[in-house]
N, C-alpha and C positions, 0 to 999 in steps of 0.2 A: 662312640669310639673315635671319630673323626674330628673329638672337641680335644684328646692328648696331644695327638702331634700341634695342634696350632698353638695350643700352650706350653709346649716345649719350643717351639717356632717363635712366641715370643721371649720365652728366656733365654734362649739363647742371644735372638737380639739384641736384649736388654745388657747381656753379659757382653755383647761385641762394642754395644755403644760405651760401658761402663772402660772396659779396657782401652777403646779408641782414646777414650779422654782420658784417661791417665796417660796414654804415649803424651798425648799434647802438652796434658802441663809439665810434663818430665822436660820435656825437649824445650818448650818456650818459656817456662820459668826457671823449673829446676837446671837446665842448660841453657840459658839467654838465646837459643838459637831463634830466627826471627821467625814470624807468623808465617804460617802455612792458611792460607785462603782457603788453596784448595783441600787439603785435609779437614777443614772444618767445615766443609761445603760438603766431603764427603759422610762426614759423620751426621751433617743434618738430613742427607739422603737414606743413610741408616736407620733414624730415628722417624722419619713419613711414616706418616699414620698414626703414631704414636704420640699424642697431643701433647703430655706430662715430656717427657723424653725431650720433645722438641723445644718445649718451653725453657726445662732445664739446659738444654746445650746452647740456648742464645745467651741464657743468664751467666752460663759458665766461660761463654767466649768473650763476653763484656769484661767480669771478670778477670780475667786471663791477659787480654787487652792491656786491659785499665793499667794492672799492677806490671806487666811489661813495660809498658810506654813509661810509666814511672821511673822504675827504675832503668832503663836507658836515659833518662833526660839525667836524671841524679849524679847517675856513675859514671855517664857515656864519655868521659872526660876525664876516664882511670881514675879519677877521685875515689877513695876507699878501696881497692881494686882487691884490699886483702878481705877484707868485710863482703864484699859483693855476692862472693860463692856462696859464702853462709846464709847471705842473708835469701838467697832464690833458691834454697835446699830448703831452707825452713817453709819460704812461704811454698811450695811446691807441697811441701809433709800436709800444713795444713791443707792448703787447696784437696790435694788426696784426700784425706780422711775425711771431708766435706763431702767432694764426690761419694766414696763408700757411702755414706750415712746419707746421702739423699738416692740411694740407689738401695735400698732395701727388698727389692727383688734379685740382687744378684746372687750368684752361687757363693755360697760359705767357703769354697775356697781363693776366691776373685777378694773378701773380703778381708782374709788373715794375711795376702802375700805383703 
């Protein structure tokens, strides 16, 4: 009986890591706002222990990164300034639904919202 609670202990986890990083890529793709260190320092502190987890949120932060720094170098010079929203909406939708589909432990309603 002492094996439910730690497997609800990890889904819940799973579900807080799954959520943390969608705030992030909402805020630093989907809203160009700049990186948060410490948010992604805290969400790798969420993830200890959990080896898969941990893996996925460095890949997810390179990621995230990556196409950030992109697009600031591209746009950062109001060039296309009407294009811009769109185009960190979309990649944000993608990023999202990458995340859900590599988080197949999360709760069925983390995955419809």
């Amino acid at each position: 009986m002492a094996h439910e609670p730690a497997q609800g202990d990890m889904q819940s986890a799973r579900d807080a890591i799954t959520e943390r990083t969608l705030r992030l890529v909402d805020r630093q793709i989907g809203h160009g706002e700049l990186p948060s260190p410490a948010e992604w320092q805290e969400l790798r502190d969420l993830a200890s222990g959990h080896e898969e987890s941990l893996r996925l949120v460095a890949e997810l932060q390179s990621v995230v990164e990556r196409f950030d720094a992109q697009l600031r170098v591209k746009f950062g010079a109001g060039g296309g300034a009407v294009e811009l929203p769109r185009l960190r909406e979309g990649l944000a939708t993608l990023i999202r639904e990458i995340v859900r589909k590599r988080a197949p432990a999360a709760s069925a309603g983390a995955q419809t919202q």
